[in-house]
Each structure stands twice: as C-alpha cells, then as structure tokens.
C-alpha positions as CSV (number, residue, x, y, z in Angstrom):
1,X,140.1,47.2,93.3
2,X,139.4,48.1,96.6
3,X,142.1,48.5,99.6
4,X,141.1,46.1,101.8
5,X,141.6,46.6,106.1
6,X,142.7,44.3,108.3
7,X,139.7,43.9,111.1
8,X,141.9,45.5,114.0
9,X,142.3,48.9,111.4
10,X,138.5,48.6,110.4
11,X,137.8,48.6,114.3
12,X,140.3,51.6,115.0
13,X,138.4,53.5,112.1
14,X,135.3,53.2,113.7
15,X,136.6,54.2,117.2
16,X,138.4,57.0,115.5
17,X,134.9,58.5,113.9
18,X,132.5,57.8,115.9
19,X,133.8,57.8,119.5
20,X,132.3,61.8,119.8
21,X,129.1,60.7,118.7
22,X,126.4,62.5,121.1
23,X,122.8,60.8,121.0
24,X,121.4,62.9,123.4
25,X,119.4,61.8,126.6
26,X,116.0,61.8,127.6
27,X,113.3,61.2,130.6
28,X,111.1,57.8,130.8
29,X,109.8,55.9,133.4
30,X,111.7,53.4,134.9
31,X,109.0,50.6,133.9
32,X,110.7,51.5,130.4
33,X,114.3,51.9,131.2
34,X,114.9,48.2,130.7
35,X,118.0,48.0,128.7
36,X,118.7,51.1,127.9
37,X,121.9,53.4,128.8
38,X,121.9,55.2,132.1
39,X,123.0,58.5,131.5
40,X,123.6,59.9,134.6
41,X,124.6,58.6,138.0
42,X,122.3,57.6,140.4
43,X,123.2,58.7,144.0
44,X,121.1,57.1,147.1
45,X,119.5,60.1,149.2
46,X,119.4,58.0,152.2
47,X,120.4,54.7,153.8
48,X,118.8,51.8,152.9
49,X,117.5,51.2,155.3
50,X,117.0,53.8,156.8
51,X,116.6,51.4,160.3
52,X,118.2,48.4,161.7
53,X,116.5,45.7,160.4
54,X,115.7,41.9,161.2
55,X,116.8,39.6,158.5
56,X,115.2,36.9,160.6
57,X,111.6,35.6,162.6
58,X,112.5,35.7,166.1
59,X,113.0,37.7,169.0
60,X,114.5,41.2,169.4
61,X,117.1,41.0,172.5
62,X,120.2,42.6,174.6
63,X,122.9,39.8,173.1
64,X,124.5,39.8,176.8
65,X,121.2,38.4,178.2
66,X,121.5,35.5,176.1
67,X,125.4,34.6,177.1
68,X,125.2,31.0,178.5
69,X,122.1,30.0,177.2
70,X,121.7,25.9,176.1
71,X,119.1,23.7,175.4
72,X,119.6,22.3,179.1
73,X,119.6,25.9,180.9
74,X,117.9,27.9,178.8
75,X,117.9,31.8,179.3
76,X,114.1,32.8,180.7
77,X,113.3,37.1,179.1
78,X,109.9,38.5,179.9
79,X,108.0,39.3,176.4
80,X,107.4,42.9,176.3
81,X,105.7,43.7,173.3
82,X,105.5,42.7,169.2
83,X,106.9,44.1,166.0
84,X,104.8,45.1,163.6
85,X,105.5,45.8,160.1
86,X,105.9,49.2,158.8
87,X,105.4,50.9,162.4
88,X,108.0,52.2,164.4
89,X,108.3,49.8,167.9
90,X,106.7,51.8,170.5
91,X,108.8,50.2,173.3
92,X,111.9,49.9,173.7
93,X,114.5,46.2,175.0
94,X,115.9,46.7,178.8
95,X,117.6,43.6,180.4
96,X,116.2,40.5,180.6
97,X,113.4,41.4,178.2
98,X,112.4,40.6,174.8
99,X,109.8,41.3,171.6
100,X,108.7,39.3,168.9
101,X,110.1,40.4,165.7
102,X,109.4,39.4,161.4
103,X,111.8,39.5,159.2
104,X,112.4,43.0,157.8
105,X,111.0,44.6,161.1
106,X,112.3,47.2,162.6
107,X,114.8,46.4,165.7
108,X,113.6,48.6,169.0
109,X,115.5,50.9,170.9
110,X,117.8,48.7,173.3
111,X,118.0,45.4,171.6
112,X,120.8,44.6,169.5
113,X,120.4,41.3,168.2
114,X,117.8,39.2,167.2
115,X,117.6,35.1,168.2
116,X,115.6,32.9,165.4
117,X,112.6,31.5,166.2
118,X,114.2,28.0,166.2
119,X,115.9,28.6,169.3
120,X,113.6,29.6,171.3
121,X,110.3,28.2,173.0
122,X,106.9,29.9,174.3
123,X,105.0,28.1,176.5
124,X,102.2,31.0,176.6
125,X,102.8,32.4,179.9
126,X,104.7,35.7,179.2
127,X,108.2,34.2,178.5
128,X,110.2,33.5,176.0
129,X,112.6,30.7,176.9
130,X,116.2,30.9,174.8
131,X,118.0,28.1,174.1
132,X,121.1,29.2,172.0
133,X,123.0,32.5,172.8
134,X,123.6,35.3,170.2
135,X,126.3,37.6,169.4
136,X,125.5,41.5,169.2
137,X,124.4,42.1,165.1
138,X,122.9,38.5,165.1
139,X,120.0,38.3,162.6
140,X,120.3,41.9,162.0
141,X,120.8,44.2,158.8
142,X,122.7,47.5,160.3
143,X,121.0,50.8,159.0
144,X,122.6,51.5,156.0
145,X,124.6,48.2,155.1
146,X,122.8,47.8,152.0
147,X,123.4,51.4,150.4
148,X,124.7,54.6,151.8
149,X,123.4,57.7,152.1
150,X,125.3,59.8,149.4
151,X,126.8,56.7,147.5
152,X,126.8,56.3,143.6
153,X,124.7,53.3,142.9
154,X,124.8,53.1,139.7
155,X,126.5,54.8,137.1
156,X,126.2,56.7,133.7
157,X,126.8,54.5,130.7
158,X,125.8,51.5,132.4
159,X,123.1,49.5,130.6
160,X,120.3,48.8,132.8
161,X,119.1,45.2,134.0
162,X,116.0,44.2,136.0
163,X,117.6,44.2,139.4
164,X,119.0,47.5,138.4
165,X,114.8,48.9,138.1
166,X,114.4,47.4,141.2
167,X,117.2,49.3,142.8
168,X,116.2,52.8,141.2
169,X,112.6,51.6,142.9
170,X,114.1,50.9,146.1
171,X,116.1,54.6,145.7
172,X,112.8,56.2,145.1
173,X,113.3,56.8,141.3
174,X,110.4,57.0,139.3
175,X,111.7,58.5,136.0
176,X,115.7,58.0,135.1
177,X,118.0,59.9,132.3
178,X,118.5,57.6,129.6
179,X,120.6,58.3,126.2
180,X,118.2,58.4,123.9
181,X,118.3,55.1,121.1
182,X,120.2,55.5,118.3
183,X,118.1,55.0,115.3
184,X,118.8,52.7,112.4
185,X,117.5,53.0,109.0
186,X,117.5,49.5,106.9
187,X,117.5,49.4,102.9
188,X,117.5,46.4,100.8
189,X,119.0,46.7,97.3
190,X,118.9,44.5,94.3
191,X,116.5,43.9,91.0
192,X,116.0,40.4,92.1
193,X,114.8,40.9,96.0
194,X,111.0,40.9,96.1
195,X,108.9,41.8,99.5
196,X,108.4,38.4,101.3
197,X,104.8,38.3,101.1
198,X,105.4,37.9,97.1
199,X,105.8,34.3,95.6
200,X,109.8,34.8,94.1
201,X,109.6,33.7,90.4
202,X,112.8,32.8,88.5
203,X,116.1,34.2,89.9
204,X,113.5,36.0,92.5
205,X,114.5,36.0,96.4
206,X,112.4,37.4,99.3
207,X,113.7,40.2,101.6
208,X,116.0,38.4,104.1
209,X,118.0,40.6,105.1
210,X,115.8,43.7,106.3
211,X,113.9,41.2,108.7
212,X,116.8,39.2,110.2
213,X,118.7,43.1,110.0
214,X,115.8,44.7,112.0
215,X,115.3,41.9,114.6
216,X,119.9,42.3,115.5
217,X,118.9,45.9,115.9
218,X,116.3,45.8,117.9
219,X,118.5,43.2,120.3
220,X,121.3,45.4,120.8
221,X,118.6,48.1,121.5
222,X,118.1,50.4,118.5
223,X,115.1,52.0,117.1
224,X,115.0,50.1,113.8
225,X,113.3,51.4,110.8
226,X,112.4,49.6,107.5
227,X,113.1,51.9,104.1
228,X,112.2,48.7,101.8
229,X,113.5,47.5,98.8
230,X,115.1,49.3,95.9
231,X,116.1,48.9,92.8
232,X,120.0,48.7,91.7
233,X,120.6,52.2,90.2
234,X,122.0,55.3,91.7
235,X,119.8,57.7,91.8
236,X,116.9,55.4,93.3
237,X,119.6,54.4,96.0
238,X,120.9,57.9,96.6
239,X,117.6,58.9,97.0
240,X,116.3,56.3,99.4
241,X,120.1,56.9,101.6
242,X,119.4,60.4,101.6
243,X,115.9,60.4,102.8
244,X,117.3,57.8,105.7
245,X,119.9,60.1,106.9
246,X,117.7,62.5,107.9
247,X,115.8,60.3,110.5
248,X,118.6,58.0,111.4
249,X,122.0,57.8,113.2
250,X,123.0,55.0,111.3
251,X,122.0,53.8,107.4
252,X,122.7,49.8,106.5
253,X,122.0,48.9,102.7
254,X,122.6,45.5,102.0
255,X,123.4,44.2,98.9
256,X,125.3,47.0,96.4
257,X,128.6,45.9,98.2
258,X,130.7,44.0,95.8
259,X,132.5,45.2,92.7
260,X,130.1,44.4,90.2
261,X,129.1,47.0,87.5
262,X,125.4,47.6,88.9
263,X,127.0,48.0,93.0
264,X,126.8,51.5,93.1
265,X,126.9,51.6,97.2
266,X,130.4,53.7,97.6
267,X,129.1,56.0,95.1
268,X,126.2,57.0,96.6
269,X,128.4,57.4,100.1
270,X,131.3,59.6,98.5
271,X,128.8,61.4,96.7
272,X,126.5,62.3,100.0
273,X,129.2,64.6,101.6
274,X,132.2,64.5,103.3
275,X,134.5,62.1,104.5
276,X,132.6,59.6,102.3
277,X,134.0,56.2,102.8
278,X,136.2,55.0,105.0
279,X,136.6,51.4,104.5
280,X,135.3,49.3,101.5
281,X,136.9,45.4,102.2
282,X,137.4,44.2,105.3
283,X,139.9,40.9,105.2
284,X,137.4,38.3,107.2
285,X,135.0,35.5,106.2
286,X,132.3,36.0,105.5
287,X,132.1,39.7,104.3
288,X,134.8,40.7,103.0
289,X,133.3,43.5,100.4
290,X,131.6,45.2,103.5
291,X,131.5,49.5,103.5
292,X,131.6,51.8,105.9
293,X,131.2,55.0,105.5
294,X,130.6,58.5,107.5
295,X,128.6,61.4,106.1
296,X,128.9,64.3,108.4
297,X,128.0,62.6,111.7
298,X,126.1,59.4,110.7
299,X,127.5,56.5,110.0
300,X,126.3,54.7,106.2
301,X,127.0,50.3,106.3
302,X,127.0,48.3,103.1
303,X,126.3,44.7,104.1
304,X,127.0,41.8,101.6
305,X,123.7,40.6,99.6
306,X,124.2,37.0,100.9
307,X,122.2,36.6,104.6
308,X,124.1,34.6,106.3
309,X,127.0,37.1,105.2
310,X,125.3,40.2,106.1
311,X,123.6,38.7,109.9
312,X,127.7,37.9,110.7
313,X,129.2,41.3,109.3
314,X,126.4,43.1,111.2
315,X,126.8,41.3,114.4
316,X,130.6,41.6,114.5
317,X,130.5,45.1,113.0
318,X,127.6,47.0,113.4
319,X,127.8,46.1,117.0
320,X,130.9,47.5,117.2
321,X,129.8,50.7,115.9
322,X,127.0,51.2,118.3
323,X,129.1,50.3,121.1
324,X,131.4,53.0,119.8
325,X,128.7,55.4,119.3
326,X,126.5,55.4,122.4
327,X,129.7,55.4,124.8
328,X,128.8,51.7,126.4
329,X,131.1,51.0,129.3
330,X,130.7,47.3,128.3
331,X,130.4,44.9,125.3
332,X,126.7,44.4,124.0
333,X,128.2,40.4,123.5
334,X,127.3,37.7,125.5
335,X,129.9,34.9,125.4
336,X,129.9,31.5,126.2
337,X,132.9,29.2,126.9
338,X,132.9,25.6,125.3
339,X,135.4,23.1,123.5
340,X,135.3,22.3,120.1
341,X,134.3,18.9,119.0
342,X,136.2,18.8,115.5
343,X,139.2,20.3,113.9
344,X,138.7,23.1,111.3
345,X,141.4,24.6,109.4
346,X,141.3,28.2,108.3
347,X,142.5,30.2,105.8
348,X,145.5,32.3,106.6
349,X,145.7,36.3,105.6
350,X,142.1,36.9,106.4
351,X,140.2,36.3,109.9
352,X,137.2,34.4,110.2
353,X,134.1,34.4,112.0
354,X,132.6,31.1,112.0
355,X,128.8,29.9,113.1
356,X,128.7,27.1,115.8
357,X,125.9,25.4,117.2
358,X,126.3,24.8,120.8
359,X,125.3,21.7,123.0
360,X,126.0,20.4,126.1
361,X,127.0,16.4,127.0
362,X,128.3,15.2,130.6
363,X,128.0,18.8,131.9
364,X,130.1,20.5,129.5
365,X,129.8,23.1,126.8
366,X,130.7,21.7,123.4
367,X,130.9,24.1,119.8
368,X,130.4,22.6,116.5
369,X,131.0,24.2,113.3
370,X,128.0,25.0,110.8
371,X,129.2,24.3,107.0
372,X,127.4,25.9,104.6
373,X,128.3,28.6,102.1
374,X,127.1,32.6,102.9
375,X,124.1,32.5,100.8
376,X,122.8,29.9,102.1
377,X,120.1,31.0,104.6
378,X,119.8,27.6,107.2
379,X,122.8,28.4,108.6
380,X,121.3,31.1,110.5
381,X,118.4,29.3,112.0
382,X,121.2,26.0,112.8
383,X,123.7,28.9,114.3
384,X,123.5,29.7,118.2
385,X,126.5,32.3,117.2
386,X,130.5,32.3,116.4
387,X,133.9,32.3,117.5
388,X,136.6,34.4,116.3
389,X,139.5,32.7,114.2
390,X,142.6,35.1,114.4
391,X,144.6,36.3,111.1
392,X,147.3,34.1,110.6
393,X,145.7,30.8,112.4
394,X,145.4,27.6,110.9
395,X,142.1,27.1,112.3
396,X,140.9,25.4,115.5
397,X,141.5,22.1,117.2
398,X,139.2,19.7,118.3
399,X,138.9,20.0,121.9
400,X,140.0,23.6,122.1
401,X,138.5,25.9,124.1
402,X,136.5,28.7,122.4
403,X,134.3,31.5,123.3
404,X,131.5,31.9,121.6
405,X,129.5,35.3,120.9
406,X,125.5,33.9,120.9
407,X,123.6,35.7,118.4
C-alpha cells in the first residue's frame, strides 16, 4: 500500500524539487508577450513624458494672472498663439497672455497652469476672458510624473497583462525577455479509452482527459502536447513516457494511478532514473491515488482515470508545480469571494476540494456545491471552480464565506 502525504508535505515536495528548475528565456515581440513571464526588468530610459503636459482643453497661463478672477470680473489675457499636437510651442507665456492648448499638448515656456475651456469665454477679438482662477500645476501632468527616467517599471517574474504591452510600448520596447514556456507532454492510458472521434462500444469511453488536460495547460500558459492513448502495459507506457521526456518539462499520464494489478504508472517512473517517485497518494478528494514523480529534472504526474478527478488534481496540483517551476512571483489562481448557500459536511483526515457553481442574487456572490461522484463527467461543465475544505473540518456552513478558485 502506498504512503499517502498530507497536501501541505505533497506541496513542500514539489517546492523542494522543482524550485531550481531553469526554463530558459527567449526574445518575442511584445504583440506576443501576452501572458507570459517577464524575465528581466524593464527600466524606463526617459521620463514619461518627456514634457509638461496638458491633461485638459483650455488655455496655457501664468496661474498669478488668473488670481481674482469670477464670473462677474473676469480676468481679460491677450491670445498669443495655439498648441499644436506633437510640435514643440514656438512661443513662449509672459504676463497677462495666453495660448490655446488640447489635451496632451505640450505646456510653453512661461505658463504654468492650464484653465479648462469651461471657464473661459472668446468673444473673437484676440482675448480670452477667464472666469475662474487657477493654481500653479492646474490641468497639468509634470514631466516625468508618470514614470521616471531610470525607474524599474516592471519587473522579472511578473506575468504580463495588456496594460503591461502597453507600457513596454509606451517605454519604446519592441521585443521583451520572456522565460521561455514550459512544455507539457499529455498521455492517456487504459484498454478501454478510445480516440473521441470513435463511437465507444461496451465498457468503451472517449478520451476525456487529454482534451479537458490540454485546454488547463494551455490556460496557465504551457505549450501542451498530445502523445495519445496507450495501452495498459509497461513497456508500451515506458515507451511513450520516455519519448515525452525528451521534448517536455513536464509528463502527465492519466489513468495507471491506482493500485490495481494492470496500473503500472510508478513502475515506469522508478524505473526511468533517479529519484523516481516522490509521492504516490495524496490525502484529498477527489484524487487521492495521484503520483508525482521526478526523473532527473522533469517532473512525471499520474492523474486519476476518472475526469472530473483528474481536471481537480491537475488544477490544484499541477498548477502548483508550474508555479514552482517557472519562479512566478504570484499565484496563476484567480479567486472569487462568495457565501455558501447550503451546509456540507466533510470527511475528516483527508482535505477536500469541492466544485461550486457560482451565482449572484441581490448583489452578492453565492457558491453552491456540485454533487456528483468523480467519474462522472457533468460536473465539469456545471463547475465554475472550487473551494478548499481544510484536514480536519467538518465541512462548510451555509452562509459561510468561501473563496473560490474559477477553473
């Protein structure tokens, strides 16, 4: 019988093996870097901007001249010229003068403030007539506020979002080091999975797992690849891991997990070189006869047959390992918080993971359990993701507050 870990050891084991692991990095163009893992930092060359800007439509002013001004004694400046975008003001603001100015022009020499639009009045004759006074920096964006010259922007290991394209755009990136994606090879075992374009006969079931397997990896932003289905046996297994390895960072086999005499899964990891396995149990439901296993520096999964098993085990632990191994500075999860609507009790001595659906009433986040055993395959499509249940807990109360981590 196998030793089974509690999930706390089975996440120290993977942090222990895998927390050296070195991808490597590469070059692509930002229009690419979209979720990927910055692997360097990015430090801003200049100051953006590089000029005093308007953050308003209005006029470009000394704020002194405007001291005093009201809608019944306006302050009367002589227009002296017009912003245009992109071009450097040829003129310059002395007292009592003023310039047309759109938002994100540059301020001239002399002015520095700028008075909205709304607050003023042209009557066409040369003038511009102020009705509300400003303070110096009104309507302004200072040289440099939004990023300085020399400052980090963003930094290496942080996984890159739209707004964070746009910034390396705004910095004048066009290419960006990225760690390069960690590949995943994906094997289906068992005599009774068929491909799913085949018509199952008898005790026949299509190939769930690869396909539900392949679209988790490609979310947490692996470079999936499909190795099909074998046959239970060893050497057909073995053979299939072994040619995986040699492509991938990371092997998952589903299926070949339990203790049954044709699961032959551990001996095709022990048997691949050294340390072999490290975990074959874990104490949580579902998944409890998962594997995981380290052959020189890739990391070999065994999922449980059942899908509904294997999507949970891969999302809770499979995500930890590439977390581990890519060196994320942050959680790949995204979590929302909502309150139970029923009680469920728990088993104590093992944690669970347990599939909500989620739904809101009165402006508030509500989770509901999804029943349904771990073969049975519409629990995933009914599931918007799961909430931890601690070892030891009796379950969950109705109108507890839980987070939930959305598939």
């Amino acid at each position: 019988m196998f030793e089974v870990k509690s999930v706390k050891e089975t996440f120290g084991i993977i942090y222990d093996n895998f927390r050296d692991t070195d991808p490597g990095s590469e070059k692509v163009s930002i229009l690419d870097a979209l979720g990927r893992l910055l692997d360097e930092d990015l430090v801003s060359d200049s100051d953006i901007p590089a000029f005093h800007r308007s953050s308003v439509d209005g006029y470009a002013v000394k704020a002194k001249d405007t001291f005093g001004a009201s809608e019944s004694m306006p302050c009367q400046l002589n227009i002296v010229g017009e912003v245009r975008m992109g071009e450097k003001p040829g003129f310059a603001i002395k007292s009592d003068t003023a310039a047309y100015i759109p938002t994100g022009g540059e301020l001239p020499e002399g002015a520095d403030s700028v008075v909205m639009v709304e607050y003023t009045e042209d009557f066409g004759d040369g003038d511009i007539f102020i009705n509300k006074p400003c303070a110096p920096g009104n309507g302004l964006v200072y040289r440099g506020d939004d990023v300085r010259q020399g400052s980090v922007v963003l930094e290496k290991g942080q996984k890159l979002r739209s707004q964070d394209i746009g910034m390396m755009a705004a910095l004048g990136y066009e290419e960006v080091l990225v760690r390069k994606k960690l590949r995943i090879g994906i094997i289906s075992t068992g005599d009774e999975v068929v491909p799913i374009g085949t018509i199952p006969e008898g005790a026949q079931v299509r190939d769930i797992n690869s396909y539900a397997v392949y679209a988790s990896a490609q979310r947490m932003g692996l470079d999936p690849v499909l190795f099909g289905i074998v046959r239970d046996g060893f050497d057909e297994i073995n053979d299939t891991v072994k040619r995986a390895m040699e492509v991938c960072d990371i092997v998952v086999v589903s299926g070949g997990s339990s203790m049954g005499t044709k699961d032959v899964t551990v001996k095709v990891i022990d048997s691949l070189g050294e340390p072999g396995v490290l975990v074959h149990g874990i104490a949580v439901k579902p998944g409890k006869p998962t594997i995981l296993g380290r052959v020189g520096t890739k990391a070999v999964i065994g999922l449980p047959g059942h899908p509904a098993s294997a999507y949970v085990i891969f999302n809770v632990f499979v995500r930890r390992l590439v977390e581990v191994m890519e060196g994320r500075s942050g959680s790949l999860e995204e979590s929302v918080r909502a309150e139970m609507d029923t009680n469920y009790p728990s088993n104590q001595g093992r944690e669970e993971y347990l599939s909500v659906t989620l739904y809101e009433k009165d402006g508030k986040a509500y989770a509901s359990p999804v029943f349904g055993k771990s073969g049975m395959i519409s629990t995933l499509t009914t599931s918007h993701g799961y909430i931890h249940i601690s070892r030891g807990s009796e379950g969950v109360a109705r109108g507890q507050m839980v987070d939930v981590m959305v598939f």
